[in-house]
C-alpha positions as CSV (number, residue, x, y, z in Angstrom):
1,X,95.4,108.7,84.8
2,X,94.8,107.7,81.2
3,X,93.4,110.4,78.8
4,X,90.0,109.1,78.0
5,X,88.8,109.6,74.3
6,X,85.6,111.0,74.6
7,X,83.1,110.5,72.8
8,X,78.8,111.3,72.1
9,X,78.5,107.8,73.6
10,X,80.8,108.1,76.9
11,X,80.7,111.0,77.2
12,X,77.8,111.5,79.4
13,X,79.3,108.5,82.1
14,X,83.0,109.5,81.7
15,X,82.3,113.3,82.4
16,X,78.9,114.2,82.7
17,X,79.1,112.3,86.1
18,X,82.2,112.8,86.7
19,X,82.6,113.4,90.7
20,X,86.5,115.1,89.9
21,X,87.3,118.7,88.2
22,X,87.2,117.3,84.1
23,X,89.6,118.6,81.6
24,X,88.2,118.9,78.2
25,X,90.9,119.2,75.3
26,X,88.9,119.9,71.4
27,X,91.2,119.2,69.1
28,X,92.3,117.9,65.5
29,X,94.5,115.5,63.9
30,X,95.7,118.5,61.5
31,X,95.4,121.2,63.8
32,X,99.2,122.5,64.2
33,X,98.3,124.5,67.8
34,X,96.8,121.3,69.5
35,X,99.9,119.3,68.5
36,X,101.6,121.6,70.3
37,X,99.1,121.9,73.4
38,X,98.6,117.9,73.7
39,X,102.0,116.6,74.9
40,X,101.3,119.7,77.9
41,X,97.8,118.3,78.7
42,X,99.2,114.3,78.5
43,X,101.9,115.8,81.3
44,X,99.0,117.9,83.2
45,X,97.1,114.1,83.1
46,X,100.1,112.4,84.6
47,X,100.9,114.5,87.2
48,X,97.3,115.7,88.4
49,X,96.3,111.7,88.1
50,X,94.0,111.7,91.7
51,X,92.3,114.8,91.0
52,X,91.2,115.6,87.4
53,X,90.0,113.5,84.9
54,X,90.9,114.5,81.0
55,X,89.3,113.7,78.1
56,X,89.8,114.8,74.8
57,X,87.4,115.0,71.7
58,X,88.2,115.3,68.2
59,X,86.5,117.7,66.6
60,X,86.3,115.4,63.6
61,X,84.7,112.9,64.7
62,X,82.5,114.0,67.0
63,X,81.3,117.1,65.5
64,X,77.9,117.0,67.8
65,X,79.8,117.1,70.9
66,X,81.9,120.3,69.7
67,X,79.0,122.0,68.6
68,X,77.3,121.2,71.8
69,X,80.0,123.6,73.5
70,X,79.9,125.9,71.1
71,X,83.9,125.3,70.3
72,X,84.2,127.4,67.3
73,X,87.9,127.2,67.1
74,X,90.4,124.5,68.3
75,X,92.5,123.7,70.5
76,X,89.8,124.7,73.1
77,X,90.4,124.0,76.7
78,X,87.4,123.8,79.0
79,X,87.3,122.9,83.1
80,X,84.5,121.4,84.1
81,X,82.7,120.5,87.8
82,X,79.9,118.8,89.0
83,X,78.8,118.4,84.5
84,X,78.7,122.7,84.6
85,X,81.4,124.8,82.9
86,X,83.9,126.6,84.8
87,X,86.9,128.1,82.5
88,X,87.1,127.7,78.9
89,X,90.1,129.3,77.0
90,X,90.6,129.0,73.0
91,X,94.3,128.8,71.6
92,X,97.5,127.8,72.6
93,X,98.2,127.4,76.5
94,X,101.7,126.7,78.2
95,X,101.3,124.5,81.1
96,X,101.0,126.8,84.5
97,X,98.4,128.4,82.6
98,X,96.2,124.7,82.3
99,X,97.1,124.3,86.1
100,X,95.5,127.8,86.8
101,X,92.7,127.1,85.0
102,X,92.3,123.9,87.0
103,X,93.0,125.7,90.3
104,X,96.6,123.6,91.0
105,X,99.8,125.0,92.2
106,X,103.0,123.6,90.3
107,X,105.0,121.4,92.1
């Protein structure tokens, strides 16, 4: 599944609504941690394609949407279901610790 860059205007379609577990990635362009987190959530979006959806927001540009969540510090990773939160952690996270927050074995 693509990552979908969300936004204030999709954002209440693409995961609001959202009928899978959603992925949430906050991050920045000149954030040095989510550089390091994004290429282990683009792998978590390939391989989980049929059963979460990911999005990430930049904290730049949609500063309404991280303030919304409260996201006082990036990268922040939150699992959502049925438009409620579910996990949220703050920092750096390797990858079997995004598939436990999104409930999935490793394969």
């Amino acid at each position: 599944m693509d990552i979908l860059n969300i936004t204030k205007h999709n954002y209440q379609k693409e995961i609001h609504e959202a009928k899978e577990t959603v992925l949430l990635d906050f991050w920045a362009p000149w954030c040095g941690p989510c550089r390091m987190v994004s290429p282990i959530v683009d792998e978590v979006a390939r391989e989980a394609t049929d059963r979460v959806k990911i999005g990430k927001v930049n904290v730049d540009e949609q500063p309404e949407l991280a303030e919304s969540f409260r996201v006082m510090s990036i990268p922040t990773l939150i699992v959502m279901q049925d438009g409620e939160i579910v996990e949220q952690k703050v920092g750096v996270q390797n990858k079997e610790a995004i598939l436990k927050m999104l409930e999935f074995d490793e394969e």
